[in-house]
Structure formats: structure tokens, C-alpha cells
C-alpha positions in Angstrom: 0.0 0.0 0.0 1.2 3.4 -0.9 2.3 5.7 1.6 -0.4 8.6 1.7 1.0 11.8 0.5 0.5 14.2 3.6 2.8 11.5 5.5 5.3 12.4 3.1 4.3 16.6 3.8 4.6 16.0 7.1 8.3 14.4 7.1 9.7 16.8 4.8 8.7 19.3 7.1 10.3 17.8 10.4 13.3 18.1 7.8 12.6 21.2 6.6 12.5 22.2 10.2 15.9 20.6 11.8 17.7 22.9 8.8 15.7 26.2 9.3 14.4 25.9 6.0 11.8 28.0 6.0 10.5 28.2 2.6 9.0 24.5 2.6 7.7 25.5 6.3 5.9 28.4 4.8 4.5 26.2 2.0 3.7 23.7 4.7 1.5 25.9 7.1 -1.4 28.1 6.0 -1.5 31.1 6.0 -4.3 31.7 8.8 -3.5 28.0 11.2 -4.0 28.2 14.3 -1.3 26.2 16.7 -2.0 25.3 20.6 1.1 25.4 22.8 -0.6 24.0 25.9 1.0 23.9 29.5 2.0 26.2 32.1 5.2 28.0 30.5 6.5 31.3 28.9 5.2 29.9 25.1 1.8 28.9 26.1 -0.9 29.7 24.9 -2.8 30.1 20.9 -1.3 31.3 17.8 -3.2 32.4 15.2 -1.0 32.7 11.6 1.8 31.9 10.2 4.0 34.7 11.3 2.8 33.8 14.4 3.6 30.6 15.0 7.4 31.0 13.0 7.5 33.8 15.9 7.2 31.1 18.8 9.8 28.7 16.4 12.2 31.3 17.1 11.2 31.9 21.0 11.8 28.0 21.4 14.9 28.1 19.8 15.9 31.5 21.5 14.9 29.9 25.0 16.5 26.9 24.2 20.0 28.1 23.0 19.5 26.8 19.5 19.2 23.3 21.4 16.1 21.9 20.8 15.6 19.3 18.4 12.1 17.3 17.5 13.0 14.0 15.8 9.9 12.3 14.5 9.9 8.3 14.4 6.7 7.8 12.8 4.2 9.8 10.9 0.8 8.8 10.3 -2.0 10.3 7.6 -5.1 10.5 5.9 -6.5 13.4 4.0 -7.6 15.8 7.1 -5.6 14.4 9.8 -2.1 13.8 10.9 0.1 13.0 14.0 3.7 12.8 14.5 4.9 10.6 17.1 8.3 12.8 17.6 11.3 12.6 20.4 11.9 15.9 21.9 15.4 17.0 23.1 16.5 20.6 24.3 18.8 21.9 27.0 18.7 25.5 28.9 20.7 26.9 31.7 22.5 23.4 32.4 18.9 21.4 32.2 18.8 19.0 29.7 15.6 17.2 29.0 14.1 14.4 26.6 10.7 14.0 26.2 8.3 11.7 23.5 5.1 13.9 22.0 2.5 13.4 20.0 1.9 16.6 17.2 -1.4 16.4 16.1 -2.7 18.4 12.6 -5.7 19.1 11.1 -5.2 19.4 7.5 -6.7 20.8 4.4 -5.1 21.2 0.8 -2.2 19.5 2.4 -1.7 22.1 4.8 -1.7 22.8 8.3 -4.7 24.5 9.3 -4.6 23.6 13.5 -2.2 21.9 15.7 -1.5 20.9 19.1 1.2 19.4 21.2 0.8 16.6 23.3 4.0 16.0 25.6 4.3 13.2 27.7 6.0 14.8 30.8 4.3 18.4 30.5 6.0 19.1 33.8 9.2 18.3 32.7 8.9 20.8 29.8 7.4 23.8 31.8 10.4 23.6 34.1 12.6 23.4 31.0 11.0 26.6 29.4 10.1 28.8 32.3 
């Protein structure tokens, strides 16, 4: 059976992501999604747009020192829906921390329209980011 072809989206974007590549991130998201950063940290909380959501990108990767990596090690999808199963790894102020997550999308066209972030150890990532 063939993969689907918003497994394949989804992948090139975890790539596209670990190299900064923004241009197949922008062609990834649209233009109005709407991402949920849930917990009890600095980044929580909704963002609606692109812009907006690039913005927290960069506040994760400020907060974590460039450190944070999201390494996905299975992807699954159908035409609307997608989740990553993805290992988390960042490090801040001598912390280190590891954590598996499920990313969740809602998709049309391909694109992003809504996600959310599922960590396992919540608690270990709001200490992490503060």
C-alpha cells in the first residue's frame, strides 16, 4: 500500500525544520493555522497565523539556545488528519531534558490548518522553558 502523501508533507517538514528551512515551512502551514502550545510555561498559549507561529519557532529556539531538536519516528495520515509521534530533546541553563510527543494536525489542501502538542512529561517541559 502506498504511503499517503501528507505522511510524506509531514516528514519533509520535520526536515525542513531541523535545517531552518523556512521556505518548505511556509508552503507547509497556511497562512491563517492556528497552533496550541498547551501547559504552564512562557510559550503557552494560541497562535493564530503563520508569522505567528514562526514567531514562537524562534522563542523555542531562543529559549532553548539553539538546542532543541524534535526528531519524529513515525508519521501517520489520511487526508484531514495527521500526528507525528516525535522525540523531543532541548537543553537550557544546564537542564537538559528528553521527552516523546504526539503533534497532532488538522489538514486541508495539504496544509496545516490547526495543531496541538501533546507531551508526555508536560512538567518536565514547563520547568525546562520557564
Amino acid at each position: 500500500m502506498a504511503e499517503h502523501p501528507n505522511v510524506t508533507r509531514i516528514t519533509d517538514a520535520y526536515a525542513a525544520f531541523a535545517k531552518g528551512d523556512l521556505a518548505v515551512l511556509e508552503d507547509f502551514f497556511a497562512e491563517d493555522v492556528l497552533w496550541h502550545e498547551g501547559g504552564r510555561n512562557q510559550v503557552t498559549g494560541d497562535y493564530r497565523g503563520r508569522e505567528a507561529v514562526f514567531g514562537l519557532f524562534g522563542k523555542l529556539m531562543e529559549i532553548t539556545g539553539g538546542s532543541l531538536r524534535v526528531d519524529p519516528h513515525a508519521v501517520f495520515a489520511d487526508d484531514e488528519h495527521g500526528v507525528a509521534l516525535v522525540v523531543v530533546t532541548a537543553s537550557r541553563g544546564g537542564r537538559s531534558m528528553t521527552s516523546n510527543e504526539a503533534q497532532v494536525f488538522h489538514l486541508r489542501d495539504g496544509k496545516v490548518v490547526e495543531g496541538w502538542v501533546a507531551p508526555t512529561d508536560q512538567y518536565a517541559l514547563d520547568e525546562l522553558l520557564g
